[in-house]
N, C-alpha and C positions, 0 to 999 in steps of 0.2 A: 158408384162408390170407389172403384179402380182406377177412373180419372179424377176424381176428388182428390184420392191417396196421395197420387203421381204428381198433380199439380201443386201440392202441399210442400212434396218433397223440392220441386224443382223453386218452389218458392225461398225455402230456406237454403239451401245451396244457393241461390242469386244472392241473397241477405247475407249469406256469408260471404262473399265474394267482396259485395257491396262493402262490407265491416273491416276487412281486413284493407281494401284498397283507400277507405279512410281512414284507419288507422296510419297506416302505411303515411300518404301525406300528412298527417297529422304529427306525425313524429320525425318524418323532414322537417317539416314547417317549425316546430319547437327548436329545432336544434340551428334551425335559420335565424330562429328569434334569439336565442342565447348568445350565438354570435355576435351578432347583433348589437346586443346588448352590452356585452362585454368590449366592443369596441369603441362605443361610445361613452361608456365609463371606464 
């Protein structure tokens, strides 16, 4: 039950990790497109 808990946790910490590091690109990459975009028009 104590490594069920443990592995649950360190599962969501990775996910979190994971969400924020795409996030992160994901809001580079927007602001690459708007550039972008705006250079072109």
């Amino acid at each position: 039950m104590t490594k069920n808990k443990s592995g649950k946790k360190f599962l969501s910490g990775k996910s979190l990790k994971y969400n924020s590091l795409i996030g992160s690109f994901y809001f580079n990459n927007k602001i690459n497109l708007s550039e972008l975009a705006s250079e072109q028009f």
